[in-house]
C-alpha positions as CSV (number, residue, x, y, z in Angstrom):
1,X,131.8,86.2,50.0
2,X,133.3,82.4,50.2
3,X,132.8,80.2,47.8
4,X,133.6,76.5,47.9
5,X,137.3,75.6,47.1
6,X,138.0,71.9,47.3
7,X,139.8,69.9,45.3
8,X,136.4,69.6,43.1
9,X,136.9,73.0,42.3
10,X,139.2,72.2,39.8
11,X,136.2,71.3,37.3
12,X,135.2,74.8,37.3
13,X,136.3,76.9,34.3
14,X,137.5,80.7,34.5
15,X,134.0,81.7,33.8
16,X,132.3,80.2,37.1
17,X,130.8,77.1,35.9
18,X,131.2,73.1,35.4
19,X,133.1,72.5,32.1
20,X,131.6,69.6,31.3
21,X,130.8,68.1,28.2
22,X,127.3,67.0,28.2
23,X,126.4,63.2,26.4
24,X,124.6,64.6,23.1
25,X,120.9,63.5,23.4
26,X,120.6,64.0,26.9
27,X,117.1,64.8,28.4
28,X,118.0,67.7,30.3
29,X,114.6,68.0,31.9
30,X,114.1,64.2,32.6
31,X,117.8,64.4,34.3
32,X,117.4,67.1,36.4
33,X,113.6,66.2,37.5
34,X,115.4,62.3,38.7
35,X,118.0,64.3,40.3
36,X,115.4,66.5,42.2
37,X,113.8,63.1,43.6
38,X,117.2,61.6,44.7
39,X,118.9,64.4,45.6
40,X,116.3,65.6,47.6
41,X,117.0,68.9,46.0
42,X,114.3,71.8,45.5
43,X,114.9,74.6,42.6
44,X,114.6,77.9,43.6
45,X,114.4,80.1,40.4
46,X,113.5,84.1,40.2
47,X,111.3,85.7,37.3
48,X,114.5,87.2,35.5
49,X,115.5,83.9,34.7
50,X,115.7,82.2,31.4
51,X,112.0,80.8,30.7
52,X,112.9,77.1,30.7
53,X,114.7,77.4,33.9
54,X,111.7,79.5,35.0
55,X,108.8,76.4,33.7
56,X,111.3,73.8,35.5
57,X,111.4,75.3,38.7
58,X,109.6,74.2,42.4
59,X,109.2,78.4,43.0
60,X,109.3,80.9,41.2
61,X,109.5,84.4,43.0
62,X,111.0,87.8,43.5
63,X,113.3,88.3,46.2
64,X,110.9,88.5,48.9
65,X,109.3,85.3,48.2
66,X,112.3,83.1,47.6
67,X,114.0,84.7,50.7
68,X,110.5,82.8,52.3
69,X,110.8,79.9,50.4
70,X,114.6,79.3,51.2
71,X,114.1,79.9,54.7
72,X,111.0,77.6,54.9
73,X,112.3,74.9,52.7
74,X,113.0,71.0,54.1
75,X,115.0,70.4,51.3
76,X,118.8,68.6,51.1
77,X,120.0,70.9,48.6
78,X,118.6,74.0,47.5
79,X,119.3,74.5,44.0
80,X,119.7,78.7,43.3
81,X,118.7,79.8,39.6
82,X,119.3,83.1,40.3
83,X,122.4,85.6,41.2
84,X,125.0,85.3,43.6
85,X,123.7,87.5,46.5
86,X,120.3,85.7,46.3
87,X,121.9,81.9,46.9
88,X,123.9,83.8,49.5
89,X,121.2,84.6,51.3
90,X,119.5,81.2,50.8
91,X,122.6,79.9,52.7
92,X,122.8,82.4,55.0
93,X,118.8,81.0,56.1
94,X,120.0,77.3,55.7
95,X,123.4,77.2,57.4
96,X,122.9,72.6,57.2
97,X,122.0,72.8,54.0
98,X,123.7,72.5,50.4
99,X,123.3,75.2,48.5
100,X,124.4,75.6,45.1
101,X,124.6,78.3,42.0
102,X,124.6,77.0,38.3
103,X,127.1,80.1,37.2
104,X,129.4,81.1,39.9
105,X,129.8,84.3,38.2
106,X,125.9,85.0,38.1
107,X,126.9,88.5,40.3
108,X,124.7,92.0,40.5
109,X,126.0,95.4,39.5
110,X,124.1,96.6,42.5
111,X,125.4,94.4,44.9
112,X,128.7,95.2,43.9
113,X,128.3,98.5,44.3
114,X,128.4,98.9,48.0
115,X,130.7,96.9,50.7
116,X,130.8,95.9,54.6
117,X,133.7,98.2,55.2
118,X,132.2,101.2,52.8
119,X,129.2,100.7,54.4
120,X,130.8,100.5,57.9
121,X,132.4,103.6,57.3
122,X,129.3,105.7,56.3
123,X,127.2,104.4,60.1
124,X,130.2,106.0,61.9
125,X,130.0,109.6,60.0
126,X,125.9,109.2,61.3
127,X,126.0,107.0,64.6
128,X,122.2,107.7,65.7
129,X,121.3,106.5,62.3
130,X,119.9,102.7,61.8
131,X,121.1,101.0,58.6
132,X,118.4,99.3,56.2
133,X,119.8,97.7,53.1
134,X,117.7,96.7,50.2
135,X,118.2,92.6,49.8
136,X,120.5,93.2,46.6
137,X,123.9,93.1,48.4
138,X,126.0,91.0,49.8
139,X,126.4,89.1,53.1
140,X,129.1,91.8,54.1
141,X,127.1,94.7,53.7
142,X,124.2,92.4,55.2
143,X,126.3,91.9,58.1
144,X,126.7,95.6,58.6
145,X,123.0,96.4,58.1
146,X,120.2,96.7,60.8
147,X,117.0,95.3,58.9
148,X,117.0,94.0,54.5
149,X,114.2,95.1,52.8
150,X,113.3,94.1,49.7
151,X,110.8,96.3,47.4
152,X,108.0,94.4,48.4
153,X,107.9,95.3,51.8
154,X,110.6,98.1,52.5
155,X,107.5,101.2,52.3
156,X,105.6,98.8,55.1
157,X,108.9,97.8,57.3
158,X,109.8,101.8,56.8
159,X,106.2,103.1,58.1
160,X,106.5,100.7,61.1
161,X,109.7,102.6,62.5
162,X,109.4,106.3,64.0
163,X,109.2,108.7,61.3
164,X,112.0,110.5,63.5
165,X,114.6,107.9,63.2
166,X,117.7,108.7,61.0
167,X,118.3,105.9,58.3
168,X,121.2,105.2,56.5
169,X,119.5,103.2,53.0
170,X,122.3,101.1,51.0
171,X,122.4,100.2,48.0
172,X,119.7,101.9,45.7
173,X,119.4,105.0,45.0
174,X,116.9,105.1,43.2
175,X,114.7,102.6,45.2
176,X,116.2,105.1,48.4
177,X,114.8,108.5,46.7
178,X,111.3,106.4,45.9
179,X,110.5,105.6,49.2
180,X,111.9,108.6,50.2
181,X,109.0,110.5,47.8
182,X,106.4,107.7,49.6
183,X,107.3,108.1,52.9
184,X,108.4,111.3,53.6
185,X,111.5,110.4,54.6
186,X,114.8,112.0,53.7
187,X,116.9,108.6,54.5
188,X,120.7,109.3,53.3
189,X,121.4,107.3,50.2
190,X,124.2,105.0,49.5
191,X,125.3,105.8,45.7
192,X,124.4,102.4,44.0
193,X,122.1,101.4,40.9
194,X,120.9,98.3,39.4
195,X,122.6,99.1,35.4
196,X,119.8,97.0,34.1
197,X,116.8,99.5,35.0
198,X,119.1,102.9,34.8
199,X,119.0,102.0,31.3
200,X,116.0,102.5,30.5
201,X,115.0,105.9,27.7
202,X,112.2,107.9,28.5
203,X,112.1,109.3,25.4
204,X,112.2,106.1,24.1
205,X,109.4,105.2,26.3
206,X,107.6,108.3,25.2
207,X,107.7,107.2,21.3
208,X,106.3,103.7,22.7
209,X,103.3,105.2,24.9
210,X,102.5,107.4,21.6
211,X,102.4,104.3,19.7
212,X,100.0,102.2,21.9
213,X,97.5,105.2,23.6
214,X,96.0,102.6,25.5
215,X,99.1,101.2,27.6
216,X,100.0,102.0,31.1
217,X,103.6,102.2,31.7
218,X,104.3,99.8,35.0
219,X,108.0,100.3,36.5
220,X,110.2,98.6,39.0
221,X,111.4,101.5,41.7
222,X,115.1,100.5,41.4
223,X,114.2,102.7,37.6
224,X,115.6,106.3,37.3
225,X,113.4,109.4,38.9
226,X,112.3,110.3,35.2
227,X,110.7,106.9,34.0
228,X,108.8,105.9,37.6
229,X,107.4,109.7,37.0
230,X,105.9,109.1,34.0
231,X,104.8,105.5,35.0
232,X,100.9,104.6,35.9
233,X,101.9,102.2,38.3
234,X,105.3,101.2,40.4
235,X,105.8,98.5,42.1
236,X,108.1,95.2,43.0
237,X,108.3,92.6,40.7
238,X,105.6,90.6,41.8
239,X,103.3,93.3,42.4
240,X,103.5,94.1,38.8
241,X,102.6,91.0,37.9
242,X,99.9,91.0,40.1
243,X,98.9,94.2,38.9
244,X,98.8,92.9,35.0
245,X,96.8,90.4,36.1
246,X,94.1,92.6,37.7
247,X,93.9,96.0,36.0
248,X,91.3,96.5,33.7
249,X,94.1,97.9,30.5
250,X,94.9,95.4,27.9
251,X,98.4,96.6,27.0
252,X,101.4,97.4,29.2
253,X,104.7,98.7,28.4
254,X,107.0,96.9,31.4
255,X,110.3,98.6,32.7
256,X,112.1,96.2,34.6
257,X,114.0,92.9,33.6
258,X,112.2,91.1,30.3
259,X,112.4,88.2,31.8
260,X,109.2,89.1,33.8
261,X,107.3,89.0,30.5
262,X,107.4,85.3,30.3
263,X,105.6,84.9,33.7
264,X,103.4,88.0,33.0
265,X,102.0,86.6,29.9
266,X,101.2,82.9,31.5
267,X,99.0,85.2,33.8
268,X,97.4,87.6,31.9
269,X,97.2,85.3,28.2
270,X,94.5,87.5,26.7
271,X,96.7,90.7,26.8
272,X,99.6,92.9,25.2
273,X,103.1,93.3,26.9
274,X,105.3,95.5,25.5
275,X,109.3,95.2,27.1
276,X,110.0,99.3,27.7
277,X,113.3,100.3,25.4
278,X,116.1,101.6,27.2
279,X,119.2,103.8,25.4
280,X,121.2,100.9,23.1
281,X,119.7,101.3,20.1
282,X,122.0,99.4,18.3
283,X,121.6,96.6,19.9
284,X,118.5,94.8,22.6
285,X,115.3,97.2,22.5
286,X,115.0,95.8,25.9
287,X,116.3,95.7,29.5
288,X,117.7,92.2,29.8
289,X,120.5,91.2,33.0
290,X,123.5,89.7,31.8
291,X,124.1,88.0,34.7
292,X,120.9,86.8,35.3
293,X,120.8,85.3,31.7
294,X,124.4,83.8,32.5
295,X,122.4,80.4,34.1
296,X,120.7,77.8,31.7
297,X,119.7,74.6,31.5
298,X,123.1,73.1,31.2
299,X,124.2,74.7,34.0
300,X,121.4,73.3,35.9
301,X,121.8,69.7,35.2
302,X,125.5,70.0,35.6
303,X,125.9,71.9,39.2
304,X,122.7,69.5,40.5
305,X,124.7,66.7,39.2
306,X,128.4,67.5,40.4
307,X,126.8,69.5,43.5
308,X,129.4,72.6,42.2
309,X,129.4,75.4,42.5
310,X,128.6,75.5,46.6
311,X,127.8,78.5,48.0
312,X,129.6,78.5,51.9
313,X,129.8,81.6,54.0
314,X,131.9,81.9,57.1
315,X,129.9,81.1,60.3
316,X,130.6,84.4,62.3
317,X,129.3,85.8,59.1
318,X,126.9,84.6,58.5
319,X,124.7,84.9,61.9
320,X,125.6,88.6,61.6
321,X,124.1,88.7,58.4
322,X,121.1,86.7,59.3
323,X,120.2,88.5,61.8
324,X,118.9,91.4,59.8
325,X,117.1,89.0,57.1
326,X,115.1,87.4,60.0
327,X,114.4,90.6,61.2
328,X,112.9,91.4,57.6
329,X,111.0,88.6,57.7
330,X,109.9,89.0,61.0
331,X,108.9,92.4,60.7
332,X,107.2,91.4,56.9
333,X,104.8,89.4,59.0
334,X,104.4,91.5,62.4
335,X,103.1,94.6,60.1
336,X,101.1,93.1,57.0
């Protein structure tokens, strides 16, 4: 991955963002919203984010939708609260257009789990195979791969292909062996987890359910075997909002990212969301992504000001690598 190096750069810190004293009393919100107008700038933020970065934002959305949004966007600059592979892949859609990360080192344990090369390497041990990669990776390993799915659509872009064809499924694991179990597939699995939902304690979980008999337990699929087992309902970020929403219980227990709470209880006000614990006793009850908690409003206002840190990607690159997003998003539509 490239990242802008200019003699601008210079104003980032070690950590991956501006370090820049801010004038005390400065309305963060006021500043960024005049930026937005003259910058021409949109804020793309996903549900995992911070709640003020997620009540600030033009769209809100799991990977799936701000994949659509980026790519349909007539913005000058767009504006990534996210992680690193996700304003990758809005640049990767928006080759003309600025786009920009508030923490540079906003990464993914998932995406850093898998490369172009390893990757590379595993198609020629299984040539007939096609490679699908779930939309947490980089643009390496989206360069390498046939067709990104995200978990909103992979079980509907999988049923479309012939149920004979060998697939090679990077990064997940445990989003592979899901679909896998839904599809009737045996897809060979790159070895990579999100560390956010493998932490996650079902017995944990268990002592939660036995104290609210009325939950359901809703899961993300990139969650260990054990805990989408035991679950009522799986599904993709926003489905599970959507599912909160609509479903006639009035208490959930939630394992994926916290952060989905905020958004979860603007939708469904009137009812009870419990974060599911995961194994750290001693310290959060709750699944929360370091990285993705690494952006904040500071960070905002600074990298929309200072246009830092930019997200480039070299250009043979990057149409390799957008070449299996559009075909994601080409095939999300062609098979709704």
């Amino acid at each position: 991955m490239e990242t802008l190096l200019t003699d601008a750069s210079t104003m980032l810190d070690k950590k991956g963002f501006l370090d820049i004293e801010i004038p005390e009393g400065t309305d963060l919100i006021a500043e960024i919203n005049r930026m937005r107008k003259e910058k021409n700038a949109i804020i793309l933020a996903h549900y995992y984010q911070i709640p003020e970065i997620q009540d600030i934002s033009d769209f809100l959305g799991d990977s799936l939708q701000l994949a659509r949004a980026a790519a349909e966007t007539d913005a000058d600059m767009i504006v990534f609260c996210g992680v690193h592979f996700m304003a990758e892949a809005a640049k990767i859609l928006n080759p003309t257009k600025k786009v920009v990360l508030p923490d540079l080192k906003a990464g993914c344990s998932l995406a850093d789990s898998c490369s172009g090369e390893g990757l590379r390497a595993m198609r020629a041990e299984h040539p007939n195979a096609i490679v699908i990669s779930y939309i947490n990776c980089d643009a390496g390993v989206k360069a390498e791969s046939d067709i990104i799915v995200t978990s909103s659509n992979a079980k509907t872009i999988l049923d479309s292909l012939p149920q004979e064809q060998e697939i090679i499924f990077a990064p997940d694991k445990n989003l592979g062996k899901y679909l896998n179990k839904v599809t009737g597939r045996n897809m060979i699995l790159w070895d990579g987890a999100c560390i956010v939902h493998e932490a996650f304690s079902l017995e944990r979980i268990a002592r939660q359910l036995a104290e609210h008999p009325n939950a359901k337990l809703i899961a993300h699929p990139e969650s260990e075997e054990p805990v989408l087992n035991a679950s009522d309902f799986v599904g993709s970020t926003s489905r599970l909002l959507n599912f909160v929403q609509t479903d006639d219980a009035q208490e959930f227990i939630v394992a994926t990212e916290a952060g989905i709470i905020h958004e979860m209880q603007k939708m469904a006000p009137g009812k009870t969301l419990i974060p599911a614990m995961t194994s750290d006793e001693n310290n959060c009850n709750c699944s929360e992504c370091f990285f993705m908690k690494r952006n904040t409003m500071e960070k905002v206002y600074l990298c929309m000001k200072y246009e830092l840190p930019e997200i480039l990607i070299e250009e043979e690159l990057r149409q390799r690598a957008e070449k299996s997003i559009t075909k994601m998003l080409d095939l999300s539509v062609k098979v709704k």
